[in-house]
PyMOL CGO cylinders between C-alpha atoms (Angstrom):
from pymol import cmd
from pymol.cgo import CYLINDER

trace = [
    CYLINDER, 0.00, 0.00, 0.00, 0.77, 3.45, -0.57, 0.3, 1, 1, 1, 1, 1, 1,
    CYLINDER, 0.77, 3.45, -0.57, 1.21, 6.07, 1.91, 0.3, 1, 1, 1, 1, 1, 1,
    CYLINDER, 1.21, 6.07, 1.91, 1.44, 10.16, 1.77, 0.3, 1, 1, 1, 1, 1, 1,
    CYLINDER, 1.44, 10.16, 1.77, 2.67, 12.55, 4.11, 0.3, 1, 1, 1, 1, 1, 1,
    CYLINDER, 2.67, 12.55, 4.11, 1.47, 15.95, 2.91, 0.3, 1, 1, 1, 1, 1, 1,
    CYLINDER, 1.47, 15.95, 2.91, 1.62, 19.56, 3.64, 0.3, 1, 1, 1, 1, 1, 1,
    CYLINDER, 1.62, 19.56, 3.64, -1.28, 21.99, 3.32, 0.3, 1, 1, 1, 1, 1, 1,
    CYLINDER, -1.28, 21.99, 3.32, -1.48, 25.73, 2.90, 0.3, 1, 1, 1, 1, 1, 1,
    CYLINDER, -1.48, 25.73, 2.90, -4.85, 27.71, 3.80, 0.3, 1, 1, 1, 1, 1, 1,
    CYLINDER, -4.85, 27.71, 3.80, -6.52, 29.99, 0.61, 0.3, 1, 1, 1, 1, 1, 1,
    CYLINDER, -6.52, 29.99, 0.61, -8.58, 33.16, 0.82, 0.3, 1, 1, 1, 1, 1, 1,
    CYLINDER, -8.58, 33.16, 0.82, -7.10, 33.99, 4.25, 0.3, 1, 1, 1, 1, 1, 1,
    CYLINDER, -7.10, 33.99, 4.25, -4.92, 37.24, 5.40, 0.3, 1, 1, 1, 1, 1, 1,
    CYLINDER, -4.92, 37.24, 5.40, -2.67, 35.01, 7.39, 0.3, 1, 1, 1, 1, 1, 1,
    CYLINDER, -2.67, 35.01, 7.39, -0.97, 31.67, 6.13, 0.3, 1, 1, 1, 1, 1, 1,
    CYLINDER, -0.97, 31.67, 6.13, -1.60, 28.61, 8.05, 0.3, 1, 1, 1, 1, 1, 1,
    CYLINDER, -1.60, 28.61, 8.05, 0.16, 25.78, 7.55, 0.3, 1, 1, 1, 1, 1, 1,
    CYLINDER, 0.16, 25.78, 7.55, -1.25, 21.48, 7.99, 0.3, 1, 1, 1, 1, 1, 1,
    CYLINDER, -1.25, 21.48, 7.99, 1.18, 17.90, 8.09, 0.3, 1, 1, 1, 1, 1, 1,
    CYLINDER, 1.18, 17.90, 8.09, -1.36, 15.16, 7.87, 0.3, 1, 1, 1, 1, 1, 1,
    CYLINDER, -1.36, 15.16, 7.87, -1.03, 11.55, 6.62, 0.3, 1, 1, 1, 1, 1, 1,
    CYLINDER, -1.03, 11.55, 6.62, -2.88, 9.22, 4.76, 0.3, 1, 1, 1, 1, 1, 1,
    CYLINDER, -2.88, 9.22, 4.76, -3.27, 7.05, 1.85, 0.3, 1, 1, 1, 1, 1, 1,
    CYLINDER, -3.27, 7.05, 1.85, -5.83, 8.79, -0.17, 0.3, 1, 1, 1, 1, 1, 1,
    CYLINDER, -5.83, 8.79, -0.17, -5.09, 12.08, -0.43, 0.3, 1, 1, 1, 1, 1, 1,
    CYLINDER, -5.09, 12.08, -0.43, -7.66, 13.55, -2.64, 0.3, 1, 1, 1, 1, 1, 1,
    CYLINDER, -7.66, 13.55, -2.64, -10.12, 12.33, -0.40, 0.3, 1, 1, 1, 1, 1, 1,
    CYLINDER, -10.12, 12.33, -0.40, -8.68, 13.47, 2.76, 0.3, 1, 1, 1, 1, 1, 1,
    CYLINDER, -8.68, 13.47, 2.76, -8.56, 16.89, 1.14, 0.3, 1, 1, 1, 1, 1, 1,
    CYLINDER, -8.56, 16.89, 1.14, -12.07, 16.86, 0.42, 0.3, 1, 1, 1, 1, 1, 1,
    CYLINDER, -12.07, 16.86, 0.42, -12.93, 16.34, 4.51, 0.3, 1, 1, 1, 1, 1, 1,
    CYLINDER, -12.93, 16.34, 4.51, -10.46, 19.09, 5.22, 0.3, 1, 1, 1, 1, 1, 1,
    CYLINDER, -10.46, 19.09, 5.22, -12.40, 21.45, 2.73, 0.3, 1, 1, 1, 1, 1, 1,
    CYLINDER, -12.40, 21.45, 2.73, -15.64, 19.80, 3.84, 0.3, 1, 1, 1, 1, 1, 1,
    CYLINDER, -15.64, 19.80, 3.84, -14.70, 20.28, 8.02, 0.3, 1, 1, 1, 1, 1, 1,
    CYLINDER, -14.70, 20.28, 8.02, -14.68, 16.63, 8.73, 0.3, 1, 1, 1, 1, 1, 1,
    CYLINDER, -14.68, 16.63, 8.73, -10.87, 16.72, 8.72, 0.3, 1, 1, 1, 1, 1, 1,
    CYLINDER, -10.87, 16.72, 8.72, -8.88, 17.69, 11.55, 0.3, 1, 1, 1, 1, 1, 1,
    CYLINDER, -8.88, 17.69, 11.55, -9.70, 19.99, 13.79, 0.3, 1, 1, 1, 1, 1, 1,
    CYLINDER, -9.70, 19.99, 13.79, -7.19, 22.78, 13.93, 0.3, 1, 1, 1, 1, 1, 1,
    CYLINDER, -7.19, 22.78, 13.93, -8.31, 23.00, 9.76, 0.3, 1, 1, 1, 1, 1, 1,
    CYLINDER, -8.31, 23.00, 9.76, -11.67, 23.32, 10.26, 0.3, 1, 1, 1, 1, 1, 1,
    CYLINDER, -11.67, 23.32, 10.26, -12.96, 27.03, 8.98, 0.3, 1, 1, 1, 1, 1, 1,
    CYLINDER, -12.96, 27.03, 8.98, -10.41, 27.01, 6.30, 0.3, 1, 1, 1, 1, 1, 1,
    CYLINDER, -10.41, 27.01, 6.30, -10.24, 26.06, 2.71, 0.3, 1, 1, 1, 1, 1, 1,
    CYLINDER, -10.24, 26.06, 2.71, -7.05, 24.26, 1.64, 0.3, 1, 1, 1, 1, 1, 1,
    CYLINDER, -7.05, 24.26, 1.64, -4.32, 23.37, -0.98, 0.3, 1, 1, 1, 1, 1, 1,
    CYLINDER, -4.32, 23.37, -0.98, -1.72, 20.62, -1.35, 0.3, 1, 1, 1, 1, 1, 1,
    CYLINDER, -1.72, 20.62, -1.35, 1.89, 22.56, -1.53, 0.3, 1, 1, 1, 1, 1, 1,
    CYLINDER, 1.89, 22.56, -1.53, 3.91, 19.08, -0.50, 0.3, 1, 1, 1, 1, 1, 1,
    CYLINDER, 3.91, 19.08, -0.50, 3.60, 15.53, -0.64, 0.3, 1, 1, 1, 1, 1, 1,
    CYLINDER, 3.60, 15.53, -0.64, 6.37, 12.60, -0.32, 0.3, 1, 1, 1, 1, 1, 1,
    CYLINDER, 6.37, 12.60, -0.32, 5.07, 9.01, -1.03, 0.3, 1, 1, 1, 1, 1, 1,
    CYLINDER, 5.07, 9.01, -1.03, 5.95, 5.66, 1.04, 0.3, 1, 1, 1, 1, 1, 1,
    CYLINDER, 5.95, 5.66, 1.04, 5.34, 2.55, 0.79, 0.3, 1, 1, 1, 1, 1, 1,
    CYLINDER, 5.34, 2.55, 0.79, 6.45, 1.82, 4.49, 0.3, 1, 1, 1, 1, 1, 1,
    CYLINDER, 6.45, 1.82, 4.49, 3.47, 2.93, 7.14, 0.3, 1, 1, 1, 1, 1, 1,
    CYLINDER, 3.47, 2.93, 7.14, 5.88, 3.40, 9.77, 0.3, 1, 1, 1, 1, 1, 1,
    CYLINDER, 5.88, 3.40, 9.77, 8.42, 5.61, 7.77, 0.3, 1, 1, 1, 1, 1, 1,
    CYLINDER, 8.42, 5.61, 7.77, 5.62, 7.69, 6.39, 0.3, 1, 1, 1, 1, 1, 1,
    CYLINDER, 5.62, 7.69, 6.39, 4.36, 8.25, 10.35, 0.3, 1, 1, 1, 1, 1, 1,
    CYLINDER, 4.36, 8.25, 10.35, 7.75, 9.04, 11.57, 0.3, 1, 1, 1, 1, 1, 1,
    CYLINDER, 7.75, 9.04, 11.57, 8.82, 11.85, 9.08, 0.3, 1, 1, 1, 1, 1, 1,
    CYLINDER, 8.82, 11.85, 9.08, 5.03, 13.16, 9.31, 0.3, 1, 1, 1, 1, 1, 1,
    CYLINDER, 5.03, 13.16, 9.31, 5.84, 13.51, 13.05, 0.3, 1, 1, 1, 1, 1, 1,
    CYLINDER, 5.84, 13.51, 13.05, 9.27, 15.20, 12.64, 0.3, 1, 1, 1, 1, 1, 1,
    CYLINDER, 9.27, 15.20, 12.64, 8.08, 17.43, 9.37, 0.3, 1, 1, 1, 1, 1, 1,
    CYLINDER, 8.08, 17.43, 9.37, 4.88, 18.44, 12.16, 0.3, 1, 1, 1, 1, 1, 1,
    CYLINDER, 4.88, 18.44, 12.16, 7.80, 19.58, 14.58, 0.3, 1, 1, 1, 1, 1, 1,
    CYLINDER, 7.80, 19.58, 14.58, 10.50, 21.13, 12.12, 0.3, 1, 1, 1, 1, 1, 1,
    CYLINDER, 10.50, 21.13, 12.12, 9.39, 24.61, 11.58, 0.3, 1, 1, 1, 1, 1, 1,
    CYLINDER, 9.39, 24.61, 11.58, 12.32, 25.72, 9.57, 0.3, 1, 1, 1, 1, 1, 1,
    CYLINDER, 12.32, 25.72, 9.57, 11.39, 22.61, 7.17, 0.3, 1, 1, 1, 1, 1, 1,
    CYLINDER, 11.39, 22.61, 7.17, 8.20, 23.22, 6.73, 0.3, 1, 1, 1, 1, 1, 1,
    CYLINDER, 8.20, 23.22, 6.73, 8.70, 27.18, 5.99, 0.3, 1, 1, 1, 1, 1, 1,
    CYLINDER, 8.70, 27.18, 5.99, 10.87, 26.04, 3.55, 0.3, 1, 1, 1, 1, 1, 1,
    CYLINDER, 10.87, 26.04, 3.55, 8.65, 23.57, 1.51, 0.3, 1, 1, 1, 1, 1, 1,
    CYLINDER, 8.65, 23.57, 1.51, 6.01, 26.87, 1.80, 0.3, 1, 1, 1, 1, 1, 1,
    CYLINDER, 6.01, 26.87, 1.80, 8.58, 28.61, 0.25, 0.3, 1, 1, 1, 1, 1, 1,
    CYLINDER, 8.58, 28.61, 0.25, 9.62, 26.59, -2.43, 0.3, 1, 1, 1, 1, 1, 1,
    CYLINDER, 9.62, 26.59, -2.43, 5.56, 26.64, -3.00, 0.3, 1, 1, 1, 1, 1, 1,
    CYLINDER, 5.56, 26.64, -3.00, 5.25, 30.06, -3.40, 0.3, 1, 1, 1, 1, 1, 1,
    CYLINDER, 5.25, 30.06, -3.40, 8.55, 30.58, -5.47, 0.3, 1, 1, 1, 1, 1, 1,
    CYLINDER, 8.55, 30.58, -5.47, 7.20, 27.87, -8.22, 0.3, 1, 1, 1, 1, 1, 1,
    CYLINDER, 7.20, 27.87, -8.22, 3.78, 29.45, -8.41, 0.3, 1, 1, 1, 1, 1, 1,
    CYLINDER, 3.78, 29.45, -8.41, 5.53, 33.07, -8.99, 0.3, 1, 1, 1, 1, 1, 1,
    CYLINDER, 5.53, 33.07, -8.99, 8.04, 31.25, -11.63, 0.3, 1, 1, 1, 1, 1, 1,
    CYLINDER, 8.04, 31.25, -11.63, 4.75, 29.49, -13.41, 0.3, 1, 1, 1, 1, 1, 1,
    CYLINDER, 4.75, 29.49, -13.41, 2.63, 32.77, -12.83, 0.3, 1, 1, 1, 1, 1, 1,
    CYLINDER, 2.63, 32.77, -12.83, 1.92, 34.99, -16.25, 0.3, 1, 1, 1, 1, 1, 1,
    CYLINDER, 1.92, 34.99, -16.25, 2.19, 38.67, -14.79, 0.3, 1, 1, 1, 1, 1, 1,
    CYLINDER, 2.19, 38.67, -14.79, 2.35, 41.02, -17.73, 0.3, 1, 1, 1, 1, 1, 1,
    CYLINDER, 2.35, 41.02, -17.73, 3.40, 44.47, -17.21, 0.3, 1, 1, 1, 1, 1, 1,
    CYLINDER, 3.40, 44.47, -17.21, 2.17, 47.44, -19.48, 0.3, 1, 1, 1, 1, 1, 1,
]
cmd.load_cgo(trace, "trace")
């Protein structure tokens, strides 16, 4: 079986939040995050996929969703890389 430890980024918000989950369907568990039947600290908020790393060991998928969950400095990284790619694939003409 395959497993997914993902990162997701809030939309339509002021501030960016930022969510480690795993699972091993992950368009359906972002459907109950945008639906509110997914955790609870991303209920309120519509979300994104900006990461994802495939496993096919459960137990190594759990452990580096526990340390990506507690590295901060990793995980502002991977939002970074996010945003960077969606300026470099953005089309913003100037007149």
């Amino acid at each position: 079986m395959t497993y997914f430890v993902y990162m997701l980024k809030n939309i339509d918000r002021k501030t960016t939040k930022t969510y480690v989950g795993f699972t091993n369907n992950i368009v359906e568990r972002l459907k109950k995050h945008n639906s509110n039947k997914g955790a609870k600290s991303t209920k309120g908020y519509k979300w994104i996929v900006i990461y994802k790393k495939r496993f096919i060991n459960k137990k190594e998928a759990l452990s580096y969703e526990y340390s990506l969950k507690k590295d901060k400095k990793e995980r502002l990284k991977l939002l970074n890389e996010f945003i960077k790619s969606k300026d470099k694939n953005s089309n913003n003409f100037t007149l």
